[in-house]
N, C-alpha and C positions, 0 to 999 in steps of 0.2 A: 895294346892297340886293338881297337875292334874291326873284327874283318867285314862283319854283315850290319845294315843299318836296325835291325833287330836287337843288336845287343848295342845300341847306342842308348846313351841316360836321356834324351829327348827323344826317341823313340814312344807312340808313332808322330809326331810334331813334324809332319812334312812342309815344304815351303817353297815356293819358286817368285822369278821375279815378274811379277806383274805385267812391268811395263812391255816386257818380250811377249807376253801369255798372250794376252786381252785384246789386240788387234787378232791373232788368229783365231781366238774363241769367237769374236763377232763374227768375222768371216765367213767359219765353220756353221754355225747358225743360222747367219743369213740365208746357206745353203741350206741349209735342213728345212728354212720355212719355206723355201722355194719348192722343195721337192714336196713338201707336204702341201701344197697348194695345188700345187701340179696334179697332183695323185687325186684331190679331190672333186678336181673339176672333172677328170676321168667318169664318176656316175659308180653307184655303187656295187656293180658286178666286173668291173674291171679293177677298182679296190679290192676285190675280194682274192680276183686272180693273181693280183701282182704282191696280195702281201702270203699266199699259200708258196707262191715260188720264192720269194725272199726268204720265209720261215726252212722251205726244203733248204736253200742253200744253203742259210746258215747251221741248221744240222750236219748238212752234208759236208762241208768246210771245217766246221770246227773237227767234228772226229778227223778229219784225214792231213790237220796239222797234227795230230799225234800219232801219225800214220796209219790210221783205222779207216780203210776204206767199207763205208754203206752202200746197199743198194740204194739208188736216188729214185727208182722207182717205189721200191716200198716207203721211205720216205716219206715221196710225196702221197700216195696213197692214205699213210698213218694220219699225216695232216690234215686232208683234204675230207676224210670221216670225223677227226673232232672240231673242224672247222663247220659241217654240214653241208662239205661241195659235194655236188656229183659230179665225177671228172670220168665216169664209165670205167676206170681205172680198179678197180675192188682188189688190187695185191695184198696177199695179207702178209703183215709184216712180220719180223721177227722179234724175239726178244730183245737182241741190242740193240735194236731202230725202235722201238717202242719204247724204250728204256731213254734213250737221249731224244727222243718227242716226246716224251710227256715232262722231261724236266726245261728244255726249251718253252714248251708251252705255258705251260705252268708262271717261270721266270716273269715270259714278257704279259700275258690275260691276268696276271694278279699282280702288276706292279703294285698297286696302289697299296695292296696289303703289307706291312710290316713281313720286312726278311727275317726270319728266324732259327733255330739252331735244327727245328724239327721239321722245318721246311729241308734244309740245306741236305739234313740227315735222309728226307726221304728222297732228295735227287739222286744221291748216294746209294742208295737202295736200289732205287731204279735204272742207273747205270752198271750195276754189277748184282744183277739177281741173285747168280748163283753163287755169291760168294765167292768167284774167286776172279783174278786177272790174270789172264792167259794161264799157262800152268801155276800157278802161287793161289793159296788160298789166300784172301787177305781179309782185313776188320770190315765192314759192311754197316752202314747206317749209324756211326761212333766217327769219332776224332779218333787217328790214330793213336799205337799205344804200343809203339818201336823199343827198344831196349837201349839206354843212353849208351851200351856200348857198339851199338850198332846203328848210327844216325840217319835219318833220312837223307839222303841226298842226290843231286840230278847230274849225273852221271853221261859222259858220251866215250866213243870210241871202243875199240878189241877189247876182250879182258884178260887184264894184267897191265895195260897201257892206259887206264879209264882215267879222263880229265874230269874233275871235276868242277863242277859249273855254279854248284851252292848248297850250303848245307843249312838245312831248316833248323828252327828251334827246340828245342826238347820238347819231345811229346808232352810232360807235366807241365808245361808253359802254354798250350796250345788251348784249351777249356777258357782261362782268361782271355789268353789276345783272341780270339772268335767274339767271346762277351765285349770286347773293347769295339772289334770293327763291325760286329752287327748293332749294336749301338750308337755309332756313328754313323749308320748307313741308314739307319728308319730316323735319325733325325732331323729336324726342317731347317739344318744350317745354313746361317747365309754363303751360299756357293755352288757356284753353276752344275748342273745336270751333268752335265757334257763331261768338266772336270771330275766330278764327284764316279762318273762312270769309273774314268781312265787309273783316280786313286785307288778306288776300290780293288780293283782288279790287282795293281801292283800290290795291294797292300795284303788280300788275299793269298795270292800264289806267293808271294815269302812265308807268310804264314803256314801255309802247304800242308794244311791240316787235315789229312787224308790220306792212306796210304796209296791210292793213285786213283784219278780224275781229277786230280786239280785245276788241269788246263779248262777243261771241259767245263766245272762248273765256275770256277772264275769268268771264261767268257759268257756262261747264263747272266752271272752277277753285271758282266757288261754291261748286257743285252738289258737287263730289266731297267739298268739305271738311264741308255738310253733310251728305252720307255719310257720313262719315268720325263726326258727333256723332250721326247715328242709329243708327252701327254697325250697317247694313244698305244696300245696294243697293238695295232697293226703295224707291224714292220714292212719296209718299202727299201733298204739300205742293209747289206750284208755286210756287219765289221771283221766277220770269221772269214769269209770270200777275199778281203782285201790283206786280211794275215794272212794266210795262207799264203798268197803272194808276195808276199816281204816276209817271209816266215825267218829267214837267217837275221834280219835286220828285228824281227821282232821277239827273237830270242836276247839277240846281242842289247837291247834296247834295256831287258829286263834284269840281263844277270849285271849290266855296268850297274843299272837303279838300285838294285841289289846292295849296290857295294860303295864305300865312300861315306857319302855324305847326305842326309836329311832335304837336298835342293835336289828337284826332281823335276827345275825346269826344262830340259835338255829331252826328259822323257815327255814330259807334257806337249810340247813341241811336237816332237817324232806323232804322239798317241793324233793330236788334232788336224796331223799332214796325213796321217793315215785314215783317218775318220771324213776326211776331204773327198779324198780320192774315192773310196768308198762311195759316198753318197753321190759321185761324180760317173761311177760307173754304175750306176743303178738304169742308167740310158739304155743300158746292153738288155737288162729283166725288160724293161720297158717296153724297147722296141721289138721283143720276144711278142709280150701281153696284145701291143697294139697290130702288130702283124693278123697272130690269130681271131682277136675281134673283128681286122677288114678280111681276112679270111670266109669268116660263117657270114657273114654278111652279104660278102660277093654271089654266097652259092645257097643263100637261105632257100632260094625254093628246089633246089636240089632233093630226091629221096634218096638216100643213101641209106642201108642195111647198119646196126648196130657195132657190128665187125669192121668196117668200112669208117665209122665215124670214129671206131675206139685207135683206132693206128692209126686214123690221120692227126687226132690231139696228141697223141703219142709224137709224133713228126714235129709236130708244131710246140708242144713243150721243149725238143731237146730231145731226140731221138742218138742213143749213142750208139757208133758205127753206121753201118749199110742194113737199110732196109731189102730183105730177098723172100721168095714165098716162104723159106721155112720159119723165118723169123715171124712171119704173117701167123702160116699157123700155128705157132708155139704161145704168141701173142695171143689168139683167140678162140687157141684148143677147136682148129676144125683142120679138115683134112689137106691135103698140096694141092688137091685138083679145086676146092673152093676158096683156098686163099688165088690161086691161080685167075679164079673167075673173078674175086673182087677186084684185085689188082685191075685185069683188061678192062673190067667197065670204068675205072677210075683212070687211066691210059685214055680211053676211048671218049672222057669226060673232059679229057685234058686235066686234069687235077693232079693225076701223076706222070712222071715220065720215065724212061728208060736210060740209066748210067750209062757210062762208055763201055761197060764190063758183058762181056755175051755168055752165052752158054750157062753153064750152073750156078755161076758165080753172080748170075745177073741181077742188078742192083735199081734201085726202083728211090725216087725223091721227089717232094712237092714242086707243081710250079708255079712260083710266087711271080 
């Protein structure tokens, strides 16, 4: 009896039932062209800003479902330079944030291009420069090439007690099934975007063709193929943001599809109630983006000093914690007594105010 749908003889021949599917893929849809409409009539530097913050989040979201937490400043920074914003922000980032921006990027600005094995291999590349994952050296820009007495698989809990959750296919199986699902995936078959994203994805990470970032580049593979149903590059809708938040349901979602049987309606279902929500909560970026636009607005004729404009966009993107003068000066590399000076005249502008908190500890927030 076969434990995984990979070793099934109609494997990969997925199926679900229509009639349950196809009212929520309209649904899901209708939503998508609602927000793309929306976003449009916005004018196009408030597009620019709401799909730089949806690209950061979803960087920043998907690594820290695999519990890899990024700086979301450098981040956004990485973005915001191959994008050509100037956000006065210039953090320079590191290698693992530059490593998952440029394969994020990449994914969704070349949907239209054919996915390929030397594409895939160089996400791969660029998620683990140096060759290795955390202490382990591992394979880097290849399809794994495990020993079949040592099988890949995804493993949780203490060791000695480790559950396991699924065992991939033999590395010498893996070179074919990649040629199977990239195949499938640059072809113009009759079947929606939306679904074609959520297969792809499952049908990838079984595959698990990689000694590790699967998570990672399956959701690029998402990401591109929801490109691909936006018919635009610019993202406005974080799918990683809304894992992340049903992350136990979207574990459990994957390893039951995993397992059984070839009908993957039940995941399709889950994938398009989550891809809902998602595009449901894009209100939150939104009302982020449209804030700060009536913001600079209200105080256009305002002068304000460079240091002064760079921590107030800092505040206004998503400023994490309490802003305090050392914060101020660490932010703009000048000393306490002239972060001290911007702060009073921005106090004295009303623009800032004074937390409940006194003495050193004292904490300083916009007033919106």
């Amino acid at each position: 009896m076969s434990k995984y749908i990979y070793q099934l003889a109609a494997w990969p021949a997925f199926n679900w039932d229509e009639n349950l599917i196809s009212p929520l893929l309209i649904e899901t849809r209708y939503r998508q062209g609602r927000l793309l409409g929306r976003m449009e009539a916005l004018g196009f530097g408030l597009q620019e800003e709401a799909n730089l913050s949806t690209l950061a989040l979803e960087v920043v979201k998907s690594s820290e479902i695999e519990g890899e937490l990024l700086n979301a400043e450098e981040v956004r920074s990485s973005i915001a330079r191959r994008l050509g914003i100037e956000t006065g922000n210039n953090i320079e980032a590191g290698r693992d944030v530059e490593g998952v921006v440029e394969m994020v990027m990449d994914a969704v600005d070349s949907f239209r291009q054919p996915l390929t094995t030397d594409r895939l291999f160089g996400w791969h590349s660029a998620l683990f420069p140096s060759g290795r994952s955390g202490m382990y050296t591992i394979v880097t820009g290849n399809w794994r090439d495990n020993d079949p007495s040592d099988p890949m698989q995804v493993v949780s809990g203490p060791m000695g007690k480790e559950k396991v959750h699924f065992e991939a296919p033999a590395s010498a199986l893996v070179p074919q099934m990649m040629d199977q699902l990239l195949h499938w995936i640059n072809q113009p078959l009759s079947i929606d975007p939306v679904l074609k994203s959520a297969i792809a994805h499952l049908w990838f990470v079984t595959v698990h063709p990689f000694d590790d970032g699967n998570g990672r580049i399956g959701r690029a593979i998402m990401d591109r193929q929801l490109a691909v149903a936006d018919g635009s590059s610019k993202r406005f809708y974080s799918m990683s943001s809304q894992l992340l938040k049903e992350r136990k349901e979207y574990y459990f979602q994957l390893e039951e599809s995993q397992k059984g049987t070839l009908d993957i309606t039940e995941y399709l279902n889950w994938f398009l109630s989550c891809l809902d929500r998602a595009i449901l909560n894009t209100d939150e970026v939104l009302s982020r983006i449209l804030t700060k636009s009536h913001f600079w607005k209200q105080h256009t004729a305002l002068s304000l000093n460079p240091r002064q404009i760079k921590v107030i966009n800092r505040l206004l993107d998503g400023f994490d914690g309490k802003l305090t003068t050392t914060k101020w000066a660490k932010i703009c590399k000048c000393s306490q007594d002239t972060s001290l000076r911007d702060i009073n005249m921005l106090i004295d502008l009303r623009i800032l105010q004074k937390t409940d908190e006194g003495g050193r500890s004292s904490g300083y927030s916009l007033v919106l």
